[in-house]
C-alpha positions in Angstrom: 0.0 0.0 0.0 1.4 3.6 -0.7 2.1 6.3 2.2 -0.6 8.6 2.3 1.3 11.2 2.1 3.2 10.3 -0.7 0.2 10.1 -2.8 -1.3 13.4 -0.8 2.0 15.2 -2.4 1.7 13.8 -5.7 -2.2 14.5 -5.9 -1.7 18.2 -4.7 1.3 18.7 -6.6 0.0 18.2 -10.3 -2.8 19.8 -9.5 -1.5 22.9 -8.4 1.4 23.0 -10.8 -1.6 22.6 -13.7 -3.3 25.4 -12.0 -0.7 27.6 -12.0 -0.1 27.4 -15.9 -3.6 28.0 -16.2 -5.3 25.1 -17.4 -8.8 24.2 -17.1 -9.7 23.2 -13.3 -11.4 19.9 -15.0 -7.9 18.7 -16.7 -6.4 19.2 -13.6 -8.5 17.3 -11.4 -8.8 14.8 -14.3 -4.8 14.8 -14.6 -3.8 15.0 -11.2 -6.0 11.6 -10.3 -4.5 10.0 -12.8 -1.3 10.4 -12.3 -1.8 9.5 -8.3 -3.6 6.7 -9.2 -0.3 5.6 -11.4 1.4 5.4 -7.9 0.0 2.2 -6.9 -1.6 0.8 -10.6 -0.4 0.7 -13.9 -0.6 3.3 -16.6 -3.0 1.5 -18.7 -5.6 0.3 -16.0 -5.0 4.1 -14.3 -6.6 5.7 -17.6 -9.5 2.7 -17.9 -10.3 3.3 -14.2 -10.2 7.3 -14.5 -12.5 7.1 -17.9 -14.9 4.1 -16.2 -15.2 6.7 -12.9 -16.0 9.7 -15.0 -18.4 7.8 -17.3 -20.0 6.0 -14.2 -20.3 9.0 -11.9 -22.5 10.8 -14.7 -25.0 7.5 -14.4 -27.7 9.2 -12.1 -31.0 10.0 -12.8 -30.8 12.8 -10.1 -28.3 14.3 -12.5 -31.3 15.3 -14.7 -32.5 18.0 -12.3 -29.2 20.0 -13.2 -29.6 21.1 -17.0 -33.6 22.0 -15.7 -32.7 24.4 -13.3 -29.8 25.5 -15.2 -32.2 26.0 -18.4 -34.7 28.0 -15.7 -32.1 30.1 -14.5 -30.9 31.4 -17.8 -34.4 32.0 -18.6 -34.8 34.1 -15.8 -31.7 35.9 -16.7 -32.5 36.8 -19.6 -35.9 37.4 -19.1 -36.3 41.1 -17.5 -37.2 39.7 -13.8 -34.1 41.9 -12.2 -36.4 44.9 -12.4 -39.5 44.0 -11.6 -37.9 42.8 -8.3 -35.8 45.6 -7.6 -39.0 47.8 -7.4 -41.0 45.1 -5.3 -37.7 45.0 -2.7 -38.1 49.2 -2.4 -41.8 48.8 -1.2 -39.8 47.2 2.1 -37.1 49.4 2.3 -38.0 52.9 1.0 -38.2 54.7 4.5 -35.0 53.1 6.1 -31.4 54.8 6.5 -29.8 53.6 3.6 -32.6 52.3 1.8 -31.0 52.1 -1.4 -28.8 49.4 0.2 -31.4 47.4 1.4 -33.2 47.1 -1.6 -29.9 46.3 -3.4 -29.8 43.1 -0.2 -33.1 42.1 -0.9 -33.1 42.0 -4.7 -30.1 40.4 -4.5 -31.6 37.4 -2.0 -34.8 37.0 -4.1 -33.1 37.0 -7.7 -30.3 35.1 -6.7 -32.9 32.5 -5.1 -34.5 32.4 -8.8 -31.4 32.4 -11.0 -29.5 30.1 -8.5 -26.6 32.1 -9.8 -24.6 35.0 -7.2 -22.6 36.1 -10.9 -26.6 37.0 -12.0 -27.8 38.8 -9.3 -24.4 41.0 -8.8 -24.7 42.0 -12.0 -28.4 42.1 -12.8 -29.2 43.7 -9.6 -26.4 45.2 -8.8 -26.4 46.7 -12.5 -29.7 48.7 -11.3 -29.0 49.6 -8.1 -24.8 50.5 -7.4 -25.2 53.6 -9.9 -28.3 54.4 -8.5 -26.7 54.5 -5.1 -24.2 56.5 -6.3 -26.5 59.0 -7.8 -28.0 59.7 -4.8 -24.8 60.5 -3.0 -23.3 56.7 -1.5 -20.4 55.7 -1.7 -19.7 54.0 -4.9 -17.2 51.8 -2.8 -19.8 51.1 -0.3 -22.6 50.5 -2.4 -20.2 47.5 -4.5 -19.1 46.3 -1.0 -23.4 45.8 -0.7 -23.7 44.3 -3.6 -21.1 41.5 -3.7 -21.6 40.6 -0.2 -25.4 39.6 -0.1 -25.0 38.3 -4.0 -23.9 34.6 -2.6 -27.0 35.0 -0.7 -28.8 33.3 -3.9 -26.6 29.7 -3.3 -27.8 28.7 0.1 -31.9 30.3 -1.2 -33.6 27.4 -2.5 -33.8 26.3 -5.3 -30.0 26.0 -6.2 -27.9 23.6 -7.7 -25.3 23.6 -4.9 -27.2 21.6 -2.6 -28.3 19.0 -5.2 -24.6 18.2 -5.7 -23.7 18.2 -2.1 -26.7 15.3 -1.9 -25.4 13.3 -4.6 -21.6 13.4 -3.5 -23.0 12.7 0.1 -24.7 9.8 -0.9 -28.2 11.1 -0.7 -28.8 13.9 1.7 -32.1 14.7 1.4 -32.4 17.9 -0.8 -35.6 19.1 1.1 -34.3 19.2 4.2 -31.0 21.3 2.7 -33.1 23.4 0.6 -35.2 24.2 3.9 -32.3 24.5 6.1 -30.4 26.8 3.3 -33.8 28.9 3.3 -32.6 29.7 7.0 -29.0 30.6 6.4 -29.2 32.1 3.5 -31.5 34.4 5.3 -29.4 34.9 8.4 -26.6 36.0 5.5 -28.6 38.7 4.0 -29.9 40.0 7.8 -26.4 40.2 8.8 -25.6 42.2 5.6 -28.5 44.4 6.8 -26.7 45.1 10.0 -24.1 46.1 9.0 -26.0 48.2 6.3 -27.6 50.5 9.4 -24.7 50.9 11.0 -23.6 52.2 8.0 -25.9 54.3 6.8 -26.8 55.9 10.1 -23.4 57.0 10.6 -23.1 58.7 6.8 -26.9 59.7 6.9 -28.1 57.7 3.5 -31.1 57.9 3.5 -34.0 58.0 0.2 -37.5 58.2 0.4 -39.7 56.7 -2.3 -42.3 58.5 -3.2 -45.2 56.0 -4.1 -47.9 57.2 -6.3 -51.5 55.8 -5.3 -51.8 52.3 -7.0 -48.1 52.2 -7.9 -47.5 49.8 -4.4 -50.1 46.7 -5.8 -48.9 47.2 -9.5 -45.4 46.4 -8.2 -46.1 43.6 -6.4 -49.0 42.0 -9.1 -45.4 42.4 -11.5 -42.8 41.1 -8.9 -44.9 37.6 -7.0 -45.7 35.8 -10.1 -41.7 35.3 -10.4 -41.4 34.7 -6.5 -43.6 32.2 -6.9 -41.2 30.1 -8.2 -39.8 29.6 -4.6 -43.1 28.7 -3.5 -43.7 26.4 -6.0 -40.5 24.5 -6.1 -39.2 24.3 -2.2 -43.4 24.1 -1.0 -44.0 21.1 -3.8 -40.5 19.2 -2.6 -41.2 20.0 1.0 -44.7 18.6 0.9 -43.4 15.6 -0.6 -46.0 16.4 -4.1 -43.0 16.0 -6.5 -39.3 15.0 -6.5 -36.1 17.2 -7.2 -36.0 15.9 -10.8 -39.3 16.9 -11.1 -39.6 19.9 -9.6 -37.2 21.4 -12.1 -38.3 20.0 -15.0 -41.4 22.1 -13.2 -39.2 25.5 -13.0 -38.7 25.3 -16.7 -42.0 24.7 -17.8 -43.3 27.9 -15.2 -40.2 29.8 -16.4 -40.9 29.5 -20.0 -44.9 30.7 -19.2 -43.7 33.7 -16.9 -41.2 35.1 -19.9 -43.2 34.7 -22.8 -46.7 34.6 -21.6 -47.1 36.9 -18.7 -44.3 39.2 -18.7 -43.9 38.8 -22.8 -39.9 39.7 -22.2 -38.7 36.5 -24.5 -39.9 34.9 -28.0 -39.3 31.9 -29.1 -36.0 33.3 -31.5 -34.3 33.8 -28.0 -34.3 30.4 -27.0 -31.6 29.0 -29.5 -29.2 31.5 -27.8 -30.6 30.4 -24.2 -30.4 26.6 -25.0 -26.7 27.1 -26.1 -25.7 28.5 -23.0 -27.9 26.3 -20.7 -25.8 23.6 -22.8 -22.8 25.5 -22.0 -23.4 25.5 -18.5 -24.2 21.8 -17.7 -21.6 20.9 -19.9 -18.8 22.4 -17.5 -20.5 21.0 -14.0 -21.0 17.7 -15.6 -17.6 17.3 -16.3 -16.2 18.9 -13.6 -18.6 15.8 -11.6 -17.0 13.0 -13.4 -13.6 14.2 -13.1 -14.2 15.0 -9.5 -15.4 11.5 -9.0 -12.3 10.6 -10.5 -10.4 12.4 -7.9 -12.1 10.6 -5.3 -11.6 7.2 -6.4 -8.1 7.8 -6.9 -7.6 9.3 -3.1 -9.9 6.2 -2.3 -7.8 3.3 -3.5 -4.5 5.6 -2.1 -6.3 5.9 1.3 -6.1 9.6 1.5 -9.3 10.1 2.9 -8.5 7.8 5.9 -4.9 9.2 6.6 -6.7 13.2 6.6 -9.8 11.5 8.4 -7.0 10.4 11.3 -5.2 13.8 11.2 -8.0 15.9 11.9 -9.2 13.6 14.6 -6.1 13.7 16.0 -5.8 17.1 16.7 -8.3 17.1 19.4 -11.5 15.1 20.7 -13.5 18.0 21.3 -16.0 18.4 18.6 -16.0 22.1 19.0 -12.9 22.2 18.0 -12.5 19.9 15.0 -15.8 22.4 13.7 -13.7 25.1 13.8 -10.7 23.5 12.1 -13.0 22.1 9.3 -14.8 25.5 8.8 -11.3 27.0 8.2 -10.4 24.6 6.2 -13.0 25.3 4.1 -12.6 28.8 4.1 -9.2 28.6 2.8 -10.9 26.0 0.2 -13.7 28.4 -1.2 -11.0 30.9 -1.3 -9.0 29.7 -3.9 -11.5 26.5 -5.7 -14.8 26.9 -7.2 -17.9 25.7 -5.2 -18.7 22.7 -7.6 -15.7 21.2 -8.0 -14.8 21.8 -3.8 -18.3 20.3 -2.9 -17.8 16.8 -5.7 -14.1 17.0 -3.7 -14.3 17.1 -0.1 -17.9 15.5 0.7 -16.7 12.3 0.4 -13.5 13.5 2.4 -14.9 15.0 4.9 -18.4 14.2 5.9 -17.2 10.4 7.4 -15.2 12.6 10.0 -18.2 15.2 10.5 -20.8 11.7 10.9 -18.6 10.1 13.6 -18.6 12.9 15.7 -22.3 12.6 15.7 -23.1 15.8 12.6 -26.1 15.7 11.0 -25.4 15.1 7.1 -28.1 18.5 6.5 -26.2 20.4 8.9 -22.4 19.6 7.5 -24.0 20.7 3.7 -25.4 23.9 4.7 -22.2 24.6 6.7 -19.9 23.6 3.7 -22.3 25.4 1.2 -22.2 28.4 3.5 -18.3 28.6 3.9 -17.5 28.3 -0.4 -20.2 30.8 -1.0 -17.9 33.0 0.9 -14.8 31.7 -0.8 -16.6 33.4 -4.1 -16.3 37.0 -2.6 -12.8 36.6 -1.2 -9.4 37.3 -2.9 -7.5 35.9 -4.7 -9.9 34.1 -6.8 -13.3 35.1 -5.8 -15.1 35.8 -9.0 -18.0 37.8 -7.5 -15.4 40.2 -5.4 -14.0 40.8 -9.3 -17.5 40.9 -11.0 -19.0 43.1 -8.0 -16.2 45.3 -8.7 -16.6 45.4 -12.6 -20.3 46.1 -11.6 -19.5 49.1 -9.7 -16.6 50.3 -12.1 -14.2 50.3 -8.7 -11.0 49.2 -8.3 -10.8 45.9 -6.1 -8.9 47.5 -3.2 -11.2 50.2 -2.9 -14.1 47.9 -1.9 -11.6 45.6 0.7 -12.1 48.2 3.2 -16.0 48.3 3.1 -16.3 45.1 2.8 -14.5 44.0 6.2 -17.2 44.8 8.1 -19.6 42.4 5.8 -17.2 39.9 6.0 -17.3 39.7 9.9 -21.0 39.6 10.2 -21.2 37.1 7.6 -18.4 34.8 9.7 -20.3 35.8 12.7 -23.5 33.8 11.0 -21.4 31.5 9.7 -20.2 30.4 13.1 -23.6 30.8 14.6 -25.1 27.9 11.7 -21.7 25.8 13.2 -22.3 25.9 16.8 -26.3 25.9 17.2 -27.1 23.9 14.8 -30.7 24.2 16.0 -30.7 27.2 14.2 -30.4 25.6 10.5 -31.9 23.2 11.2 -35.3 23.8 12.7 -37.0 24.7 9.6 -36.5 21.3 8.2 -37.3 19.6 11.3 -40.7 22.0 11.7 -41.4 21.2 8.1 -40.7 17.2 8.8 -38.3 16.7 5.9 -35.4 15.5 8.2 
């Protein structure tokens, strides 16, 4: 049998030599298995046993629900719903210090709930409301730091593809109960942004009033709940047990495609060749970044790297506090420089065997890991919504570090609050008897 560690080195050391000369993250997961897996089998049963993994891993009928919510998604996108939510959001917030802000949190919660994208809503929403803010005298630097710290909001808000790959690398988590316990954190995230946002605001004196014209207030929100809905109608039906994941977003499409081009009439049918290339696009890049990630794990698998890092961590301490605190920063550091698809295919398998013998609920350990790479995507140096959120607000990415400290404490203060209570998380589900 080959040393752990050996194989740990090898693994780690392709993969971030690859990396570093810029190649695709799938041909480096894909590469670096293969070559650790050439430690301890030959070269030509390595590349039969890589190609049967990948081939295998993509054998799931739960994997159809991806390209359906994917397809929705895009739909919403492109379908004018950034709006039409931005003005429901301001009905909430328009006599608030700051208000401007907490419309730009809302929208940001609720569109990234429907687009299950944080890259959509920071620029849809943000698009709208960071030069607004800065017409009305904000901060431009503040007003980004907003918008890229509540966009993530829209990966823990149900429905989102995140959680459907944490349930089928964790063997099969039940997506309910993680889409009702990521309702509940990804809620606590934006309230925590909104916190900050007062303190904020009250000590700069933002403040807007909107002026609502009689009528205007039930206008808005006749526009803005037939695309909330969607949340109602996707979490409710897989809640209640009426359909499954699978069809639930075959579901999203079908309600998507009636919202754009019936009821809002912001798509025809000539947009869809455009929207089916990209939806393609999309599923294309998670589905092979899942079967090269399951590659990965069958090559730490039959090199025993799991069981060495499962021993290590244990070892550090018994206290279960404690190994919590090491895992969350080990995921932080994860989120900070991997994407969140490939780090959930990655490290479930790793790490949830450690988390389940110290007694962790499967649902709790996915909204935990969920919530710590969401973070990882507005954190230098790779965090693509700090870079988009600062594209957005045409600011320089050091300009919005400072603002953003503040956001990034309250959001680690929620963070650790999920960790440690997990009564918190998890209540909806059990309330809702999904767990």
């Amino acid at each position: 049998m080959i040393d752990p560690v050996l194989a740990s080195c090898m693994l780690i050391a392709v993969f971030v030599i690859l990396l570093a000369m810029s190649a695709p993250i799938g041909l480096c997961i894909v590469i670096a298995s293969c070559s650790t897996m050439m430690l301890v089998l030959p070269f030509e049963i390595s590349m039969f046993a890589t190609a049967q993994k990948m081939f295998s891993s993509l054998d799931s009928f739960a994997l159809l629900a991806v390209p359906f919510f994917v397809l929705s998604g895009v739909m919403m996108n492109s379908g004018g719903i950034a709006g039409r939510l931005v003005n429901f959001a301001k009905l909430f917030t328009g006599r608030l210090p700051g208000s401007l802000s907490y419309t730009n949190i809302i929208g940001n919660m609720m569109f990234g709930a429907i687009s299950g994208s944080a890259i959509a809503a920071s620029t849809s929403i943000g698009g709208v409301m960071v030069p607004m803010s800065a017409k009305e005298g904000y901060s431009r630097s503040f007003a980004s730091a907003v918008n890229i710290a509540s966009a993530p909001t829209g990966m823990l808000i149900p429905p989102t593809t995140a959680f459907i790959l944490y349930a089928l690398a964790s063997g099969g988590t039940s997506i309910a109960a993680l889409f009702a316990g990521g309702m509940v954190a990804g809620t606590l995230w934006g309230l925590g942004c909104m916190a900050v946002t007062w303190v904020v605001a009250k000590r700069h004196n933002y403040r807007v009033f909107f002026a609502l014209q009689k009528g205007v207030a039930l206008k808005v929100t006749a526009e803005a709940v037939p695309s909330l809905l969607l949340i109602v109608i996707i979490v409710g039906g897989i809640v209640q047990g009426i359909f499954t994941a699978i069809e639930a977003s075959a579901i999203a499409v079908i309600y998507t495609l009636f919202l754009t081009m019936v009821f809002y009439r912001t798509l025809k049918f000539r947009d869809m060749p455009a929207i089916l290339i990209q939806t393609v696009i999309m599923t294309g890049v998670i589905m092979f970044l899942l079967a090269t990630s399951s590659a990965m794990s069958f090559s730490m698998a039959i090199t025993n790297i799991p069981g060495a890092l499962s021993n290590m961590i244990l070892g550090i301490s018994e206290n279960k506090m404690v190994i919590l605190l090491v895992i969350t920063a080990f995921l932080l550091i994860i989120g900070a420089f991997m994407d969140i698809g490939p780090a959930i295919l990655i490290f479930t398998p790793i790490l949830l065997p450690i988390m389940t013998k110290l007694g962790v609920d499967p649902v709790h350990f996915g909204i935990i890991m969920i919530y710590n790479l969401a973070i990882g995507t507005i954190t230098p140096p790779v965090g693509s919504g700090l870079y988009v959120g600062a594209s957005v607000g045409k600011v320089k990415v050091e300009e919005v570090i400072k603002p953003l400290m503040p956001f990034y404490a309250a959001i680690i203060g929620v963070l650790l609050l999920i960790t440690f209570v997990p009564d918190i998380p998890l209540f909806l589900p059990r309330l809702l008897g999904v767990m």
